[in-house]
N, C-alpha and C positions, 0 to 999 in steps of 0.2 A: 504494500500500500504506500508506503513510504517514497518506495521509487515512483511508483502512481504519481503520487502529489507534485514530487521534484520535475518529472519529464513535463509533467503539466505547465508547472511553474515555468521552469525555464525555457519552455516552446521548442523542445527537443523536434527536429524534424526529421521525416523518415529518410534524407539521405545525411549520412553523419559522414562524417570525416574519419577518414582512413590515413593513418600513418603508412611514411617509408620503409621505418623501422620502430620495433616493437622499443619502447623505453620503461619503465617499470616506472610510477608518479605514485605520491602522496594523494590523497584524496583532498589536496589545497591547487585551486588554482593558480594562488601567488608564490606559491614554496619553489623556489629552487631558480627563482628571477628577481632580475636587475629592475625597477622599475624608476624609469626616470622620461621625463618629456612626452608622458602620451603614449610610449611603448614598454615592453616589457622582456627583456633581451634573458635566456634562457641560461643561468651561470651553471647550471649541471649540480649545484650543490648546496648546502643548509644556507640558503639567503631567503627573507620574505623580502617579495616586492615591493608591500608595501609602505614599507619602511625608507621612503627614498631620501634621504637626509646623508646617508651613509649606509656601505656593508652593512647591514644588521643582519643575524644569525636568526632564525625561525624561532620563536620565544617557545613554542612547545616544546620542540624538539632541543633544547639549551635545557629544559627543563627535564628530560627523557622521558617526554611522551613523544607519540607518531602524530605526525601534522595532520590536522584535519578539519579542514575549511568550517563543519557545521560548529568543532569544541572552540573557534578558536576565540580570542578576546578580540580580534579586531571585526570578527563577525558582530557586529551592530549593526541595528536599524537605520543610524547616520552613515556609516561605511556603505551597507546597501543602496543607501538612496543616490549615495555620489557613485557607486557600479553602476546604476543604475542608466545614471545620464549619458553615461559615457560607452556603454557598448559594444555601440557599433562604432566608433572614432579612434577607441584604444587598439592597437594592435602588439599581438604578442606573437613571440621567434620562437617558438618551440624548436625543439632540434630533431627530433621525429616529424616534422612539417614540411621540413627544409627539404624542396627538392632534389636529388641527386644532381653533381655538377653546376648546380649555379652558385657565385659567393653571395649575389644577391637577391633579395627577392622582397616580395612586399609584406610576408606574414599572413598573419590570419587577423580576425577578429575575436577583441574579449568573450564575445558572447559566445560564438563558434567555441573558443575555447571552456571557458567557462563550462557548455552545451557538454564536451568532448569529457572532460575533467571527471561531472558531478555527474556524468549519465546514469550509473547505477550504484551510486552511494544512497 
């Protein structure tokens, strides 16, 4: 039921995004990125995003729990509201995303990712 609610919530759609390669994720959509300027660049290890001030370490996980977007403290209703607006404009560099062979490319979106993340937590 849980998942029920969540794919409802988040407007899960029947074509989901398929990775290049398999990466094993936290159930946080911010764990493990750089967030600065509107993007969200994939550091591969204990960083929240959104903590963009500086490196900051994932507060769960410093703590020795396993990161997870639903326990976490920056999950508020003010945090959500500012996800909220921002969506579709934020874009995040997953490294499973990245297409073979290009250095560049334009990313996805929060929400895709988000979508991609929380599908069946």
């Amino acid at each position: 039921m849980k998942s029920l609610i969540r794919r409802l919530h988040t407007g899960l759609k029947k074509k989901e995004l398929i990775p290049y390669i398999q990466k094993e994720r936290y159930s946080c959509p911010f764990y493990g990125f750089s967030g600065m300027f509107g993007i969200f660049i994939d550091s591969a290890g204990n960083q929240c995003g959104l903590e963009t001030r500086s490196y900051s370490p994932c507060p769960m996980e410093s703590k020795g729990e396993k990161p997870c977007w639903d326990k976490c403290y920056f999950n508020t209703e003010e945090t959500n509201k500012a996800i909220e607006t921002t969506l579709k404009d934020v874009k995040v560099f997953p490294a499973e995303f990245r297409p073979p062979g290009l250095r560049e490319w334009e990313g996805i979106s929060l929400k895709k990712w988000m979508d991609y993340i929380l599908k069946d937590k």
